[in-house]
N, C-alpha and C positions, 0 to 999 in steps of 0.2 A: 720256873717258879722256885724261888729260893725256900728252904725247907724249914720249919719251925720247928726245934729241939723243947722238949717237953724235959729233962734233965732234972736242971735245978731252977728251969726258968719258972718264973710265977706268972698264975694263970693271966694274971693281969697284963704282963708283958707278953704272954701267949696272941692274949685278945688283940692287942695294939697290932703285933706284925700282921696275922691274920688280916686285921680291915684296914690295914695300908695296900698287902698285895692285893686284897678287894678292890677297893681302892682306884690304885693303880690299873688295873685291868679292866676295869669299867671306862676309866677316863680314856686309856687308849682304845679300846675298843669303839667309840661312841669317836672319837676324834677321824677315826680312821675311816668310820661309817659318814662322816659329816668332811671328809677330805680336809681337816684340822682348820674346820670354820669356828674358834673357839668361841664367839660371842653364841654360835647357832647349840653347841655342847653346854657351855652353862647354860643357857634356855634349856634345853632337855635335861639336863642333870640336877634343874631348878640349884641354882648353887648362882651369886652373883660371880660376874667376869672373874674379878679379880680375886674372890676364892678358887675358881679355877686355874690363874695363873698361879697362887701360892702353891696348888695344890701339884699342878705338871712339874714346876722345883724342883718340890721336895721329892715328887718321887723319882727325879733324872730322868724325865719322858723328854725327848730331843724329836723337832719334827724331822721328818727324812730331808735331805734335802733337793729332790726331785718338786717339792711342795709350793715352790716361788714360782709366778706365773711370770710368762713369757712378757707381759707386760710390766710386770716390775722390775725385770732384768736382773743382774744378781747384785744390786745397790743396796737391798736387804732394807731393814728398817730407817737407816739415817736419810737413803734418798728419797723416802717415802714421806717424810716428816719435811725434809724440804721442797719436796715437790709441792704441797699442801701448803705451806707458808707462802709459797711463791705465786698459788693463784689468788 
């Protein structure tokens, strides 16, 4: 956990880093609990999808990549979008 210097930083800027590493640590936490079924974590984190995805971004959460299932083989997102057009 990276460490929050109180120096010259203003409390304001204090609060921010604080509830990013918040934040952050909930989201993976809950991601890792849900095996990074992110539609199933925004449901729990009541936060819609795609605040979730804005939110993995910005804080550089990267899934492991043991996490692609045997049946989607490592064609990753593109052959998934074309498999789905093609049926």
């Amino acid at each position: 956990m990276p460490e929050i210097h109180c120096g010259t930083t203003s409390l304001k800027e204090i609060t921010r880093q604080a509830t990013q590493q918040l934040e952050r640590q909930l989201i993976l936490r809950s991601l890792e609990a849900n095996h990074w079924n992110r539609r199933r974590v925004a449901r729990e984190l009541r936060i819609s999808y795609r605040a979730l995805l804005y939110k993995i971004r910005d804080a550089g959460i990267n899934p492991p990549t043991s996490t692609v299932s045997s049946s989607e083989n490592s064609g990753g997102m593109a052959d998934t979008i074309k498999k789905d057009r093609a049926a």
